[in-house]
ChimeraX commands (.cxc) that place a marker at each C-alpha (Angstrom):
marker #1 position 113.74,-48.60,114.45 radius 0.5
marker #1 position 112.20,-46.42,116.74 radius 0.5
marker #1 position 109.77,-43.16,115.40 radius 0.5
marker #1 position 112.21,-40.59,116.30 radius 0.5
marker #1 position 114.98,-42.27,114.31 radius 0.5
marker #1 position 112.70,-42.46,111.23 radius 0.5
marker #1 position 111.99,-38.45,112.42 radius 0.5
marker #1 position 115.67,-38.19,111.52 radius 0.5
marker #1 position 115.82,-38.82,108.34 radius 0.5
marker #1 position 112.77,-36.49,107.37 radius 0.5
marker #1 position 111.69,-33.37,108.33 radius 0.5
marker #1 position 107.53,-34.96,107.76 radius 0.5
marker #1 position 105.78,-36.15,111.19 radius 0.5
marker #1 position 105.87,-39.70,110.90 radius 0.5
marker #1 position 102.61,-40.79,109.32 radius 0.5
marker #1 position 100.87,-43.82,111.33 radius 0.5
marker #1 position 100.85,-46.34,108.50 radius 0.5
marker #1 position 104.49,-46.06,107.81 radius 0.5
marker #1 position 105.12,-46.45,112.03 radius 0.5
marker #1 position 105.73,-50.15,111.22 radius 0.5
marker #1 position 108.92,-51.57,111.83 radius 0.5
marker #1 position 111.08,-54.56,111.25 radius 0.5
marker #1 position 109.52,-57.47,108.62 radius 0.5
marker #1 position 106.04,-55.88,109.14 radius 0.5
marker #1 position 107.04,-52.79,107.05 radius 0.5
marker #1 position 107.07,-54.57,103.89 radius 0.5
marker #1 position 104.16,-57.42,104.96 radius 0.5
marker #1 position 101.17,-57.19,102.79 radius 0.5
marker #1 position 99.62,-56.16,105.84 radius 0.5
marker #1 position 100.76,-52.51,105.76 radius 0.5
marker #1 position 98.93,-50.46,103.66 radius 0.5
marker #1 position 102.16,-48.61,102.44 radius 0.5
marker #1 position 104.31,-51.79,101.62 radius 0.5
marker #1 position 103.91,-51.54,97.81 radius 0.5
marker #1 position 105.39,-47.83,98.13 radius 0.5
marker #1 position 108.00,-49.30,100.32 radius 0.5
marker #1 position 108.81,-51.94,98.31 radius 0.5
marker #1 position 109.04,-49.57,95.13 radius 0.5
marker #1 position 111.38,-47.05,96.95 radius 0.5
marker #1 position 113.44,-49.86,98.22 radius 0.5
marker #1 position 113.75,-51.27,94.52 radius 0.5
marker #1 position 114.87,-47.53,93.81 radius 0.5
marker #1 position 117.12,-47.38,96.21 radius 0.5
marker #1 position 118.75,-50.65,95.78 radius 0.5
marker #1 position 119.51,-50.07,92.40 radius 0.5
marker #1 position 123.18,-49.89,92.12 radius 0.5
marker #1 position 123.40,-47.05,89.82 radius 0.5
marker #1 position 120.78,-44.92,91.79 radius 0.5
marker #1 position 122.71,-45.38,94.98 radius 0.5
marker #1 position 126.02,-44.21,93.19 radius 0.5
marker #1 position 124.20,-41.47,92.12 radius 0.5
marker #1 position 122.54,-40.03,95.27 radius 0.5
marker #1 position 126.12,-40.77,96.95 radius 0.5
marker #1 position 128.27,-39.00,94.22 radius 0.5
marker #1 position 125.67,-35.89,94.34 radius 0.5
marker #1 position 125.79,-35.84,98.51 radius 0.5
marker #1 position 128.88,-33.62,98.25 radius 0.5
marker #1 position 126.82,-30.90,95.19 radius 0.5
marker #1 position 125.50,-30.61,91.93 radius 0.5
marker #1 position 127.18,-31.89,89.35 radius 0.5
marker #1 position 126.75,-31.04,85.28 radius 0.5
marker #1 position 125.86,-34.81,83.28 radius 0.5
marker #1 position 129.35,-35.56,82.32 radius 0.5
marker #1 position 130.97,-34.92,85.73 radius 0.5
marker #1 position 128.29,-36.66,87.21 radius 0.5
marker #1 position 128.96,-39.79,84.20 radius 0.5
marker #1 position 132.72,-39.62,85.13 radius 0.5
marker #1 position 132.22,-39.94,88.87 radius 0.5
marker #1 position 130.20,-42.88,88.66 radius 0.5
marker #1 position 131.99,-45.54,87.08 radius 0.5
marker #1 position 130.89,-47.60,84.21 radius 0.5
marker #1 position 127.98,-45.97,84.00 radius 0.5
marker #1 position 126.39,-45.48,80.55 radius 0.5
marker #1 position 124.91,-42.34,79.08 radius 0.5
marker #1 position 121.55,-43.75,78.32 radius 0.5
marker #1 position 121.41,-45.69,81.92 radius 0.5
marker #1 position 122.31,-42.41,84.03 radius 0.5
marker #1 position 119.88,-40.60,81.89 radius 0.5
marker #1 position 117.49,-43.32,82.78 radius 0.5
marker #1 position 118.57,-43.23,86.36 radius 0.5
marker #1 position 118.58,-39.76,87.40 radius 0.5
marker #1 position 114.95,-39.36,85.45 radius 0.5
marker #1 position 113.73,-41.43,88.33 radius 0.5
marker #1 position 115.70,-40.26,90.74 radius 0.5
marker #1 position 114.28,-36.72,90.04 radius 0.5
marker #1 position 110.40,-38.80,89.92 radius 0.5
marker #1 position 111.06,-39.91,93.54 radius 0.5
marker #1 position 111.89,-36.13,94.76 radius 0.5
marker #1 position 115.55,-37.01,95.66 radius 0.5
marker #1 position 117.07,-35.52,92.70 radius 0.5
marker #1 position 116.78,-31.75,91.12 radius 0.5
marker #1 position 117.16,-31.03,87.10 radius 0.5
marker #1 position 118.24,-27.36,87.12 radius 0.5
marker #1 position 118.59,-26.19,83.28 radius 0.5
marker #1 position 120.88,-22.85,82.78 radius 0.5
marker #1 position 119.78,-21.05,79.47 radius 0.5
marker #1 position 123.37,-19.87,78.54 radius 0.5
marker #1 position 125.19,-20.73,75.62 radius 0.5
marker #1 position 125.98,-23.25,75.68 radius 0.5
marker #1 position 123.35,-24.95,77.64 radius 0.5
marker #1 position 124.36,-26.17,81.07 radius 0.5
marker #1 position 122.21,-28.68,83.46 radius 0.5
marker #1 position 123.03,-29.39,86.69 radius 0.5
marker #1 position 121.53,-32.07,89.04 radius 0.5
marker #1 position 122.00,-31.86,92.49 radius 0.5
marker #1 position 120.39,-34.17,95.72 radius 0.5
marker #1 position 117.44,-32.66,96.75 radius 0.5
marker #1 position 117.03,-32.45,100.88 radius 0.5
marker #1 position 115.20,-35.62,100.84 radius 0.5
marker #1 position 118.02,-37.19,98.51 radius 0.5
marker #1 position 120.74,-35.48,101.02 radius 0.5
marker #1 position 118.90,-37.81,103.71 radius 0.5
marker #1 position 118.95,-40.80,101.56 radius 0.5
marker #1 position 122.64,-40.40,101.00 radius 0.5
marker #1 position 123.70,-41.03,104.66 radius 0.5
marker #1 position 122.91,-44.40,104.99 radius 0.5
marker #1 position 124.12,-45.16,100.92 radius 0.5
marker #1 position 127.65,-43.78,102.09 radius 0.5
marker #1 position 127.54,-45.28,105.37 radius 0.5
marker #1 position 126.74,-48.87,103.55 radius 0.5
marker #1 position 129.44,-47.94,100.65 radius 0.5
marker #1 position 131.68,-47.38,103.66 radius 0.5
marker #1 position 130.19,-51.10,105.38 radius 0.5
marker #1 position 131.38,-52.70,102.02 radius 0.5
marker #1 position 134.61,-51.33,101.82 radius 0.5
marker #1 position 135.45,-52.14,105.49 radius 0.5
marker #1 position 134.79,-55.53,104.41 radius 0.5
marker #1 position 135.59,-56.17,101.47 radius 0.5
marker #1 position 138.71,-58.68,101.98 radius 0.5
marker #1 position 136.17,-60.46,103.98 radius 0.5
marker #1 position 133.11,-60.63,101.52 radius 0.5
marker #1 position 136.26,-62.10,99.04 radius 0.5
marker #1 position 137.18,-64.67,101.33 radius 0.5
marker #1 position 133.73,-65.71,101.55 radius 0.5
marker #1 position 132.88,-66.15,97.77 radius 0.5
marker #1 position 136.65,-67.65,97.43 radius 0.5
marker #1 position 135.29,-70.23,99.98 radius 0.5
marker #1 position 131.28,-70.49,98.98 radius 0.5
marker #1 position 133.04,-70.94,95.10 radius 0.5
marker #1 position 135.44,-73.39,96.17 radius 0.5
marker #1 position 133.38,-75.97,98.02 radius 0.5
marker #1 position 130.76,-75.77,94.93 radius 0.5
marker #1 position 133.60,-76.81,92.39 radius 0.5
marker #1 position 134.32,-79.59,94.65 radius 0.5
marker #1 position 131.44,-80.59,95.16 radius 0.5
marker #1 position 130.55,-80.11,91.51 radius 0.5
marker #1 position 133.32,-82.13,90.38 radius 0.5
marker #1 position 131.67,-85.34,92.36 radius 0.5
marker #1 position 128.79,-85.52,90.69 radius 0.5
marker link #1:1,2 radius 0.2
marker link #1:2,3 radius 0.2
marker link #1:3,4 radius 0.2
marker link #1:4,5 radius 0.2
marker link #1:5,6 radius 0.2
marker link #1:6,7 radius 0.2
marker link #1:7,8 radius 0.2
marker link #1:8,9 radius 0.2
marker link #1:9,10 radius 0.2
marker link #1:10,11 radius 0.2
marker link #1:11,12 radius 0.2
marker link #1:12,13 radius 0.2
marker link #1:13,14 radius 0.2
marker link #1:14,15 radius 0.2
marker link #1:15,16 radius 0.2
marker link #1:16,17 radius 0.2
marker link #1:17,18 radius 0.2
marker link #1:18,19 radius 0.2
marker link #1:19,20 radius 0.2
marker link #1:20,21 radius 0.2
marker link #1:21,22 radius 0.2
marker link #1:22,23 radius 0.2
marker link #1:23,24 radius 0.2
marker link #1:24,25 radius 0.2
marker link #1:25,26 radius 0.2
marker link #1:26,27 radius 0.2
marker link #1:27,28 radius 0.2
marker link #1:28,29 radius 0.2
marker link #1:29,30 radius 0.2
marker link #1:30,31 radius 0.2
marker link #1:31,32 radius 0.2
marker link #1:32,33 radius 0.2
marker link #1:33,34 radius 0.2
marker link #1:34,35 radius 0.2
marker link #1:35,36 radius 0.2
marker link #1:36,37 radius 0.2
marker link #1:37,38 radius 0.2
marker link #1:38,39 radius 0.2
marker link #1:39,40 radius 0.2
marker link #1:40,41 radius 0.2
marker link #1:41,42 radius 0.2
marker link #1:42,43 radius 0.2
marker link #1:43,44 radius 0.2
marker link #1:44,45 radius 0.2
marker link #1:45,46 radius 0.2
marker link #1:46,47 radius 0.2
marker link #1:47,48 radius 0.2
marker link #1:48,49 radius 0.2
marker link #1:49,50 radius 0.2
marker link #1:50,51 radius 0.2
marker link #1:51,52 radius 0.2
marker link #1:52,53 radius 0.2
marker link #1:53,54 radius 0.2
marker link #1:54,55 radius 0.2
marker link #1:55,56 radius 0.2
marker link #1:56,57 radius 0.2
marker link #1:57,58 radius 0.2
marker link #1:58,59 radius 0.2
marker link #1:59,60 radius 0.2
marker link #1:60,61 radius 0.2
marker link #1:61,62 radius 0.2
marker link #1:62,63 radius 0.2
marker link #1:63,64 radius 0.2
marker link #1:64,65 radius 0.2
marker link #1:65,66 radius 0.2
marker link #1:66,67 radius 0.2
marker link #1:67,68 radius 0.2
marker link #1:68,69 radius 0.2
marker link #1:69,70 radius 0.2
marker link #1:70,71 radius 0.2
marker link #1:71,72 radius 0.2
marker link #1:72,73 radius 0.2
marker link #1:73,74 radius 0.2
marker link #1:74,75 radius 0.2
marker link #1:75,76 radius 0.2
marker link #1:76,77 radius 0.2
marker link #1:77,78 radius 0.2
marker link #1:78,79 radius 0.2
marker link #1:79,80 radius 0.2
marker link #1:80,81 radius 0.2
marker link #1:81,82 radius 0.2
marker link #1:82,83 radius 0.2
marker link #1:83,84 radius 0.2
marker link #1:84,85 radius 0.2
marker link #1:85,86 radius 0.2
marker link #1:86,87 radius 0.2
marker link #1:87,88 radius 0.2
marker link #1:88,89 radius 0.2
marker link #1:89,90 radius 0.2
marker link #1:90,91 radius 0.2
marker link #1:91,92 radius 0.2
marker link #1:92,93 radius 0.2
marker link #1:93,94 radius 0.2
marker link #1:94,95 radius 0.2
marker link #1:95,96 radius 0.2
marker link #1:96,97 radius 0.2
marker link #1:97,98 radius 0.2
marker link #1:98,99 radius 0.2
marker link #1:99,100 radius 0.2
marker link #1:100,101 radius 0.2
marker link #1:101,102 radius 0.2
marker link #1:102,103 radius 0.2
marker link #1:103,104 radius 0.2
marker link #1:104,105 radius 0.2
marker link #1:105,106 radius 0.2
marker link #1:106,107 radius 0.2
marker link #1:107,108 radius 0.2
marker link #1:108,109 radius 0.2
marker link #1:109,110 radius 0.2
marker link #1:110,111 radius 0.2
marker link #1:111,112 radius 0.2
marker link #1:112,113 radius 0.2
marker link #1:113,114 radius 0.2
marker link #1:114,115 radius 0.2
marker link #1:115,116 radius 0.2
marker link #1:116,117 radius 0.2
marker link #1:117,118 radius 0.2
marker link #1:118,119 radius 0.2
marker link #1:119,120 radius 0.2
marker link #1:120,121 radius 0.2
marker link #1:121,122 radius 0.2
marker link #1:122,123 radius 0.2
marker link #1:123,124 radius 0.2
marker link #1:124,125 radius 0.2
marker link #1:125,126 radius 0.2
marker link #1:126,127 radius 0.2
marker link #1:127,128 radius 0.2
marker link #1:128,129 radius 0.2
marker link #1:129,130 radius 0.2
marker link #1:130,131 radius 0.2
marker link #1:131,132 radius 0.2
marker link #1:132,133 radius 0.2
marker link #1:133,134 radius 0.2
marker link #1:134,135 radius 0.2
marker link #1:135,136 radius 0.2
marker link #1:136,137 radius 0.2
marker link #1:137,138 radius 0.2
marker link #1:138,139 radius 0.2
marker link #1:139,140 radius 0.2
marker link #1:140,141 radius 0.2
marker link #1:141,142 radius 0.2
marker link #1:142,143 radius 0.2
marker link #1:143,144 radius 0.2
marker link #1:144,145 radius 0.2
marker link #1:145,146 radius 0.2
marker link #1:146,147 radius 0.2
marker link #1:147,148 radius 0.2
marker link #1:148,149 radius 0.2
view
Protein backbone atom coordinates (compact mmCIF):
# COMPACT_ATOMS: atom_id res chain seq x y z
CA UNK A 1 0.00 0.00 0.00
CA UNK A 2 1.42 2.98 -1.24
CA UNK A 3 1.05 6.66 0.89
CA UNK A 4 -1.32 8.13 -1.47
CA UNK A 5 -3.68 5.15 -1.22
CA UNK A 6 -3.63 5.40 2.61
CA UNK A 7 -4.19 9.49 1.63
CA UNK A 8 -7.45 8.07 0.28
CA UNK A 9 -9.01 6.91 2.87
CA UNK A 10 -8.34 10.08 5.15
CA UNK A 11 -8.38 13.49 4.65
CA UNK A 12 -5.01 13.66 7.61
CA UNK A 13 -1.37 13.88 5.87
CA UNK A 14 -0.06 10.61 6.43
CA UNK A 15 1.89 10.69 9.65
CA UNK A 16 5.55 9.02 9.29
CA UNK A 17 5.09 6.29 11.88
CA UNK A 18 1.98 4.95 10.38
CA UNK A 19 3.99 5.05 6.59
CA UNK A 20 4.70 1.33 7.30
CA UNK A 21 3.33 -1.13 5.14
CA UNK A 22 2.74 -4.80 4.72
CA UNK A 23 3.68 -7.21 8.05
CA UNK A 24 5.80 -4.28 9.41
CA UNK A 25 2.61 -2.27 10.26
CA UNK A 26 1.64 -4.41 13.02
CA UNK A 27 5.54 -5.60 14.06
CA UNK A 28 6.42 -4.53 17.49
CA UNK A 29 8.76 -2.47 15.74
CA UNK A 30 6.32 0.33 14.80
CA UNK A 31 5.62 2.57 17.35
CA UNK A 32 1.83 2.71 16.36
CA UNK A 33 1.20 -1.17 16.15
CA UNK A 34 -0.69 -1.41 19.48
CA UNK A 35 -3.17 1.36 18.02
CA UNK A 36 -3.23 -0.65 14.90
CA UNK A 37 -3.78 -3.69 16.37
CA UNK A 38 -6.69 -2.18 18.62
CA UNK A 39 -8.47 -0.57 15.56
CA UNK A 40 -8.06 -3.72 13.64
CA UNK A 41 -9.69 -5.73 16.65
CA UNK A 42 -12.49 -2.95 16.23
CA UNK A 43 -12.87 -3.33 12.99
CA UNK A 44 -12.88 -7.00 12.76
CA UNK A 45 -15.52 -7.36 15.05
CA UNK A 46 -18.39 -8.75 13.21
CA UNK A 47 -21.02 -6.67 14.69
CA UNK A 48 -18.97 -3.36 14.32
CA UNK A 49 -18.43 -4.02 10.67
CA UNK A 50 -22.30 -4.62 10.17
CA UNK A 51 -22.74 -1.60 11.79
CA UNK A 52 -20.45 0.90 9.99
CA UNK A 53 -21.80 -0.94 6.67
CA UNK A 54 -25.59 -0.69 7.54
CA UNK A 55 -24.99 3.18 8.58
CA UNK A 56 -22.83 3.88 5.07
CA UNK A 57 -26.15 4.57 3.34
CA UNK A 58 -27.50 7.34 6.73
CA UNK A 59 -28.44 7.59 10.13
CA UNK A 60 -30.51 5.33 11.43
CA UNK A 61 -32.78 5.58 14.94
CA UNK A 62 -31.60 2.23 17.46
CA UNK A 63 -34.32 -0.03 16.37
CA UNK A 64 -33.90 0.45 12.60
CA UNK A 65 -30.43 0.23 13.06
CA UNK A 66 -31.20 -3.36 15.47
CA UNK A 67 -33.48 -4.58 12.58
CA UNK A 68 -30.95 -4.04 9.82
CA UNK A 69 -28.35 -5.89 11.42
CA UNK A 70 -29.36 -9.27 11.99
CA UNK A 71 -29.23 -11.15 15.17
CA UNK A 72 -27.95 -8.54 16.81
CA UNK A 73 -28.89 -8.03 20.49
CA UNK A 74 -29.96 -4.85 22.21
CA UNK A 75 -27.35 -4.88 24.86
CA UNK A 76 -24.46 -5.95 22.16
CA UNK A 77 -25.37 -3.02 19.60
CA UNK A 78 -25.56 -0.77 22.54
CA UNK A 79 -22.18 -2.09 23.41
CA UNK A 80 -21.05 -1.84 19.86
CA UNK A 81 -21.99 1.44 18.64
CA UNK A 82 -20.60 2.95 22.24
CA UNK A 83 -17.26 2.07 20.77
CA UNK A 84 -17.88 2.72 17.56
CA UNK A 85 -18.75 6.36 18.58
CA UNK A 86 -15.12 6.06 21.05
CA UNK A 87 -13.16 5.40 17.82
CA UNK A 88 -14.72 8.66 15.97
CA UNK A 89 -16.48 6.53 13.27
CA UNK A 90 -19.83 6.74 14.71
CA UNK A 91 -22.10 9.99 15.78
CA UNK A 92 -24.87 9.81 18.81
CA UNK A 93 -27.21 12.66 17.81
CA UNK A 94 -30.06 12.93 20.65
CA UNK A 95 -33.41 14.90 19.45
CA UNK A 96 -35.19 16.41 22.61
CA UNK A 97 -38.79 15.85 21.25
CA UNK A 98 -41.32 13.85 22.71
CA UNK A 99 -40.77 11.28 22.48
CA UNK A 100 -37.08 11.16 22.51
CA UNK A 101 -35.43 10.22 19.25
CA UNK A 102 -31.50 9.25 18.74
CA UNK A 103 -30.03 8.82 15.70
CA UNK A 104 -26.52 7.41 14.88
CA UNK A 105 -25.08 7.99 11.74
CA UNK A 106 -21.17 7.11 10.22
CA UNK A 107 -19.13 9.84 10.88
CA UNK A 108 -16.67 10.89 7.69
CA UNK A 109 -14.02 8.79 9.06
CA UNK A 110 -16.64 5.83 9.56
CA UNK A 111 -17.97 6.68 5.81
CA UNK A 112 -14.19 5.78 4.85
CA UNK A 113 -14.11 2.73 6.89
CA UNK A 114 -17.25 1.49 5.26
CA UNK A 115 -15.75 1.10 1.71
CA UNK A 116 -13.56 -1.55 2.22
CA UNK A 117 -16.32 -3.41 4.97
CA UNK A 118 -18.82 -3.41 1.89
CA UNK A 119 -16.31 -4.16 -0.59
CA UNK A 120 -15.18 -7.37 1.71
CA UNK A 121 -19.10 -8.12 2.49
CA UNK A 122 -19.33 -8.02 -1.29
CA UNK A 123 -15.72 -10.47 -1.49
CA UNK A 124 -17.72 -12.95 0.76
CA UNK A 125 -20.75 -13.07 -1.02
CA UNK A 126 -19.02 -13.52 -4.43
CA UNK A 127 -17.67 -16.48 -2.83
CA UNK A 128 -19.57 -17.87 -0.80
CA UNK A 129 -20.46 -21.31 -2.70
CA UNK A 130 -16.78 -21.54 -2.75
CA UNK A 131 -15.84 -20.86 1.00
CA UNK A 132 -18.83 -23.88 1.43
CA UNK A 133 -17.14 -26.18 -0.71
CA UNK A 134 -14.09 -25.67 1.14
CA UNK A 135 -15.34 -26.35 4.78
CA UNK A 136 -17.60 -29.28 3.09
CA UNK A 137 -14.13 -30.62 2.02
CA UNK A 138 -11.67 -29.39 5.11
CA UNK A 139 -14.85 -31.15 7.36
CA UNK A 140 -14.95 -34.16 5.39
CA UNK A 141 -11.35 -35.33 5.28
CA UNK A 142 -11.23 -34.60 9.26
CA UNK A 143 -14.22 -37.11 9.87
CA UNK A 144 -12.31 -39.52 7.89
CA UNK A 145 -9.53 -39.15 9.18
CA UNK A 146 -11.08 -38.97 12.64
CA UNK A 147 -12.82 -42.10 12.21
CA UNK A 148 -9.17 -43.99 11.83
CA UNK A 149 -7.93 -43.25 14.84
Amino acid sequence: MTTDSIRVLSDRPVDPVLEHVGSEACSVDNPASRVIRETLARVGDKWSMLVIGVLHDGPLRFTELQRKVDGISHRMLTQTVRSLERDGLVTRTSYPEIPPRVEYAATALGRSLSVPVIELARWAAAHHDDILDAREAFDDEHEASAALR
